[in-house]
N, C-alpha and C positions, 0 to 999 in steps of 0.2 A: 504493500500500500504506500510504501514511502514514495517520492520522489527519487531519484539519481541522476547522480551529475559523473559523466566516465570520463576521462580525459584517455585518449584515444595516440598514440605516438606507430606510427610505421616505417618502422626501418628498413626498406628494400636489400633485399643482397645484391643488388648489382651497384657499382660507381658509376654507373652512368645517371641514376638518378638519385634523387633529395627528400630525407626524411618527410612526411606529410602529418600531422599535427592538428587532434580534433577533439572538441569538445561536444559529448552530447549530456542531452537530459533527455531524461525515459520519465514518464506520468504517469504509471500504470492505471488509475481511478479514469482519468481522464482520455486512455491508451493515447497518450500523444508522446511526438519525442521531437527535439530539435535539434541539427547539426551544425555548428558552427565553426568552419575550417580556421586555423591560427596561423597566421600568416610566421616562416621564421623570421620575419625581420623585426615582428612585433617586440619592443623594449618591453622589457619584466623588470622587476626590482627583487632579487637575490640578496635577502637578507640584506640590504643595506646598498648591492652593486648593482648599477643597473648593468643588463646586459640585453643581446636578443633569445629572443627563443631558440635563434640555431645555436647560437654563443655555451647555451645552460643545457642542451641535449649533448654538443660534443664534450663538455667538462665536464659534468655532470652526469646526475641520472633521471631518468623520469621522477621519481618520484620527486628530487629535488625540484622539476618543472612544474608538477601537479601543486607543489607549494606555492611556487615562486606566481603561476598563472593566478591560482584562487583565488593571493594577495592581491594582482593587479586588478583582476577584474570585482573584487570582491566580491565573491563568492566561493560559497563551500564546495568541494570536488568531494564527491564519495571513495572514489578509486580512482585508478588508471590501469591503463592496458597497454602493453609493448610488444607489438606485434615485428614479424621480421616477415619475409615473403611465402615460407611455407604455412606459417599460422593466419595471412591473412588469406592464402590461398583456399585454406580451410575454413573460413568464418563465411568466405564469399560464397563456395561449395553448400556450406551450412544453410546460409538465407537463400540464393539463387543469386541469376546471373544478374545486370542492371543493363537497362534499355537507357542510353544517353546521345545526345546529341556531343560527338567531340571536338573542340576546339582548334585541338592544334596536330600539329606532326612532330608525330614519334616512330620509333623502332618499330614498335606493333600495332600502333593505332593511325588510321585519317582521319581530315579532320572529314564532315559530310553535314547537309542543312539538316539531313535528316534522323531519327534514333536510331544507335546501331547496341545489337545487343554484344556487352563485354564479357567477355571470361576474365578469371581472376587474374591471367599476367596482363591484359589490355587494361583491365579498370586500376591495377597499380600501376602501372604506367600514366593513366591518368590520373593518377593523385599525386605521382611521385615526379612527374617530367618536371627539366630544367627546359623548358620550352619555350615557356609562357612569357609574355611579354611583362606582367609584373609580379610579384609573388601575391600579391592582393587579388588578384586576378585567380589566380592559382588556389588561393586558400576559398573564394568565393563557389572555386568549382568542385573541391575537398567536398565543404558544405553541401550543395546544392545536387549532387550526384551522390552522397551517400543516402539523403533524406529520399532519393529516388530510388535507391537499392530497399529502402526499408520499405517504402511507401508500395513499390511495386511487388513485395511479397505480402504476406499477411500480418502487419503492425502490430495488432492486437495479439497475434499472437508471441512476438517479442514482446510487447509489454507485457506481458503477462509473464515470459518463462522469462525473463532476463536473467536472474542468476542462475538458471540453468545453463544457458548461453553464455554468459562469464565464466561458469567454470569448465565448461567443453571445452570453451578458445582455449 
């Protein structure tokens, strides 16, 4: 019944692309959830330093970001989750695939006006490309294509089992 706030970090295995950085809340009363992708350029305040969000992932650890973010944005984080590309391959497997329109040109994706349905290495790729014209841009698409992965399965049904889903991943 509570509320949850996950703070969401994916580390891709490949160096061609860039951690991707997300904040959801799940509503379970309400079955709602919102995604709100985190740009890493966004400044944090680290105990005193400020730094960016990529700055506090490569020194740090998640959890120190799940701190350092709550602070900024004021508000309480319940968890976090650090996924790397075989765990998010498996959460994607888990909910289904996501029908999005893509932006840009990568490795494994075009871009197209139209929705094109991703498998889990396309839809990291598009969370994770250095592509993008600004990282706001990028963190806007994080957002707005995970809340289409959730939206286009059965929502209610992640609200509802979320820490069963938390502890699969």
């Amino acid at each position: 019944e509570d509320i949850n706030e996950i703070l969401f970090s994916l580390k891709p295995d490949s160096e061609k692309l860039q951690p991707a950085v997300m904040l959801m809340r799940f509503d379970p009363i309400r079955k709602d959830e919102h995604c709100v992708g985190i740009p890493l350029t966004l400044k944090i305040d680290n105990e005193g330093r400020e730094m960016t969000v990529a700055q506090c992932l490569q020194t740090y650890s998640v959890s120190t970001l799940k701190n350092a973010i709550a602070k900024t944005f004021d508000q309480e984080i319940d968890r976090y989750m650090e996924l790397d590309s075989d765990s998010f391959a498996k959460m994607v497997s888990l909910i289904g695939n996501v029908n999005y329109v893509v932006p840009i040109r990568d490795d494994v994706i075009r871009p197209d006006s139209s929705s094109q349905e991703l498998d889990a290495e396309q839809f990291e790729t598009l969370l994770c490309s250095k592509k993008y014209k600004t990282e706001q841009e990028r963190a806007a698409v994080i957002g707005l294509s995970v809340a289409a992965l959730l939206n286009q399965c059965d929502g209610t049904r992640i609200a509802t089992n979320l820490d069963g889903y938390f502890s699969a991943i």
